[in-house]
C-alpha positions as CSV (number, residue, x, y, z in Angstrom):
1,X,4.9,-16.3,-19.2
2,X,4.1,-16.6,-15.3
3,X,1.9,-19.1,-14.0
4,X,-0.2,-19.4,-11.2
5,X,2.1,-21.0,-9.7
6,X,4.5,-17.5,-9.6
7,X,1.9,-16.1,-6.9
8,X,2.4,-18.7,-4.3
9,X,5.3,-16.7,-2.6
10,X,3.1,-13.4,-2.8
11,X,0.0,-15.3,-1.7
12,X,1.5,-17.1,1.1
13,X,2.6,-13.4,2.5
14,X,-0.4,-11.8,2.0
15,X,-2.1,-14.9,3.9
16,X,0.5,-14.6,6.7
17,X,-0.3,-11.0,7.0
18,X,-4.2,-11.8,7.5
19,X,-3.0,-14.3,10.0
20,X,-1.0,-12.0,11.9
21,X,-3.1,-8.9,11.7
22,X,-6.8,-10.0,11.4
23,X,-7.7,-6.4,12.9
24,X,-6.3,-4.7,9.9
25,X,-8.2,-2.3,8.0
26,X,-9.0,-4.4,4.5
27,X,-6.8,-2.4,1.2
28,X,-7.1,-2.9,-2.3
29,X,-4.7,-5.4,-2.8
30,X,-2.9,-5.7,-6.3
31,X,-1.0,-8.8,-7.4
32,X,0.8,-8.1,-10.5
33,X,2.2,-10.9,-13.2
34,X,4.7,-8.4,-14.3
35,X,6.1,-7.5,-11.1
36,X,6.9,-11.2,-9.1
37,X,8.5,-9.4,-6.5
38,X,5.5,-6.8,-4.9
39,X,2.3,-6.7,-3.4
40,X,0.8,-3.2,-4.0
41,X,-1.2,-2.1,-0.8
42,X,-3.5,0.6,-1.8
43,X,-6.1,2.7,0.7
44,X,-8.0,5.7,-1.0
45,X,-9.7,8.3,1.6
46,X,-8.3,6.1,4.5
47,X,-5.6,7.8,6.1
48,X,-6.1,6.5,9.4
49,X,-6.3,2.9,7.8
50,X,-2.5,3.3,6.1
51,X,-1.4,4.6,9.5
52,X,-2.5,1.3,11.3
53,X,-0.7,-0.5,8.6
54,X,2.2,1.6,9.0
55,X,1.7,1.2,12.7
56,X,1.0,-2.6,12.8
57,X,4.1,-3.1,10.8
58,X,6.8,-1.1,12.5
59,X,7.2,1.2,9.7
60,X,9.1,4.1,10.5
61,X,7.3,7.5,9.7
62,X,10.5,8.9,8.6
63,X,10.4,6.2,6.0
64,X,7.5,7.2,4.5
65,X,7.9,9.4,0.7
66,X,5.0,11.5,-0.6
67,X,3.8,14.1,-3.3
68,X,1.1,15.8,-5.0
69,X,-0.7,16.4,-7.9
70,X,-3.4,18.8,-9.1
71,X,-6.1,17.1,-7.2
72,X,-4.7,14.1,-5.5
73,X,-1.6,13.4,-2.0
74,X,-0.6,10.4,-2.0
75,X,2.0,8.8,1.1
76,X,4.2,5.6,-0.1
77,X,6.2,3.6,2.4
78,X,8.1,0.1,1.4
79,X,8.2,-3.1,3.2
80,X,9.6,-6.7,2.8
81,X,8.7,-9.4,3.8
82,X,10.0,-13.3,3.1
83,X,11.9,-11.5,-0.5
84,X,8.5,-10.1,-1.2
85,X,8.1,-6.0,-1.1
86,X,5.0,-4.3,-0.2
87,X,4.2,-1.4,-1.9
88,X,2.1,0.6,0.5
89,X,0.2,4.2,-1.1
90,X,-2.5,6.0,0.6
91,X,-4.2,8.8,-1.8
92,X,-6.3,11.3,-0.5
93,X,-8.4,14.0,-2.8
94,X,-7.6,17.5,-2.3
95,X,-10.5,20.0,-2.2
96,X,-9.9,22.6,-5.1
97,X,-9.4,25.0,-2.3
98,X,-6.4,23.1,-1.5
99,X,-4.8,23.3,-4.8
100,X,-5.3,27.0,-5.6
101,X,-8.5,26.1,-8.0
102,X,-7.3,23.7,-10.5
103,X,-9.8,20.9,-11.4
């Protein structure tokens, strides 16, 4: 079982990142116990906030993978830092218009 202790390295990049980028756009951040590896870096109906990230970190836009589903896009790009990947996903809804009526 992880501890507390088995966030430092993933809190102590996420702290550097505030440090470093205090004019960033605030994500839903997601820490997981399972995962001691990744930050997951989530912005919903905030395109232009995942493109400052993107931006801010010299993230390629080449690098950046993406799909859809019935009623959602979503853009992922990876990025490490210190051993530590972020995980990076903006979703945006599509109108039903969009996806040829389906709900």
């Amino acid at each position: 079982m992880n501890t507390l202790a088995s966030l430092n390295r993933r809190l102590t990049v996420l702290a550097d990142l505030v440090a470093q980028h205090p004019e960033l756009p605030a994500p839903n951040v997601e820490i997981c116990s399972v995962i001691t590896d990744r930050i997951t870096i989530s912005f919903h109906e905030s395109p232009g906030a995942f493109r400052q990230w993107l931006t801010s970190l010299g993230i390629a836009l080449h690098t950046v993978q993406g799909g859809a589903g019935a009623t959602t896009a979503w853009l992922t790009a990876l990025y490490e830092v210190d051993g530590i990947t972020l995980k990076l996903t903006s979703y945006t809804r599509l109108d039903v218009a969009e996806t040829g009526g389906a709900a």
